[in-house]
Legacy VTK file of the C-alpha trace (Angstrom):
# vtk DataFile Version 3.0
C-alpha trace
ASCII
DATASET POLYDATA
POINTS 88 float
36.755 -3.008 75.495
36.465 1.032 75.064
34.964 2.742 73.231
34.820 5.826 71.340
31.268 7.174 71.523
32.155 10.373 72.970
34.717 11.585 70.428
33.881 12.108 67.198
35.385 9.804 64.322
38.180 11.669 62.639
38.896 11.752 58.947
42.686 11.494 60.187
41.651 8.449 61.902
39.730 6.699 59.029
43.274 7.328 57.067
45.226 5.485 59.449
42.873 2.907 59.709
42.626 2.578 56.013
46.233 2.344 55.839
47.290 0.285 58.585
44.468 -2.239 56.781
46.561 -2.162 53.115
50.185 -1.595 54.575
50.588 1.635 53.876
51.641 5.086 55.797
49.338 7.133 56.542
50.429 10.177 54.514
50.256 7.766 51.315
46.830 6.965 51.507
45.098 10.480 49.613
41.595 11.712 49.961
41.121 10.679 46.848
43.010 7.225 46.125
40.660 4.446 45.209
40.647 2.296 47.978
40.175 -0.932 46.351
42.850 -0.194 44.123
45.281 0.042 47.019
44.015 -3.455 47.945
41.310 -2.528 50.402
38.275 -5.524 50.117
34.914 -5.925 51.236
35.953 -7.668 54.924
38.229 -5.307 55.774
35.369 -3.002 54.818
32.830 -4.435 56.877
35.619 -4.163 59.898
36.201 -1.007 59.726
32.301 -0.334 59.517
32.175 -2.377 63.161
35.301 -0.434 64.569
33.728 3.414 63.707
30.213 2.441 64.938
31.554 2.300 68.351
31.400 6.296 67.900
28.217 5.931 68.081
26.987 6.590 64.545
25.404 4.162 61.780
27.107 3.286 59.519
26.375 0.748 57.294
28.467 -1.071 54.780
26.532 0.077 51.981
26.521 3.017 52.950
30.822 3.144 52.090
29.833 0.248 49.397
29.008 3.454 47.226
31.753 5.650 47.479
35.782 4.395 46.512
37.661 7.094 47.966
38.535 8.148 51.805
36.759 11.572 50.614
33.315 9.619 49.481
33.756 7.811 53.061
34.165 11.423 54.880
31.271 12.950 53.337
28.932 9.933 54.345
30.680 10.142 57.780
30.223 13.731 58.427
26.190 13.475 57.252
25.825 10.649 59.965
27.792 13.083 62.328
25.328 15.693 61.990
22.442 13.588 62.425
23.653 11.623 65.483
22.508 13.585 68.840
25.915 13.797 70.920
26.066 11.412 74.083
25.684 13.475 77.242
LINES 1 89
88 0 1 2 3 4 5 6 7 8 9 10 11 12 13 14 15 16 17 18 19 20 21 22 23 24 25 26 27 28 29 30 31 32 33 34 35 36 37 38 39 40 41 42 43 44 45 46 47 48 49 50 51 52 53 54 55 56 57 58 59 60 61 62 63 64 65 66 67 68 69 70 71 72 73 74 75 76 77 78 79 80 81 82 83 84 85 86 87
């Protein structure tokens, strides 16, 4: 398997994955939707945790645990982002 560690994770890539998880398009899933409420749970949570560490960043689950929306999720990505040296 790939992976990803020298691109950085997208927020147009967490909305696909998000959708793709709850059946939706991509376009239908807003910054702001709660994701639970669209019928994301805590596995698929955890999965997509394990599937955007292999851009080499640390996430954790709680880390998402505390934020509902794809926006919470960005912010939290883009912090981890800027602390994570780039590969080279």
């Amino acid at each position: 398997m790939t992976t990803d560690r020298t691109r950085p994770l997208t927020l147009e890539r967490m909305r696909a994955d998000v959708a793709r998880l709850v059946g939706e398009a991509p376009e239908d899933v807003r910054d702001d939707d709660n994701l639970m409420d669209l019928g994301l749970d805590s596995m698929r949570v955890l999965g997509l945790v394990m599937a955007w560490g292999e851009h080499g960043i640390a996430l954790e689950f709680s880390q998402l645990a505390e934020h509902t929306t794809l926006a919470g999720w960005w912010q939290v990505v883009q912090g981890l982002q800027r602390d994570t040296p780039a590969a080279g």
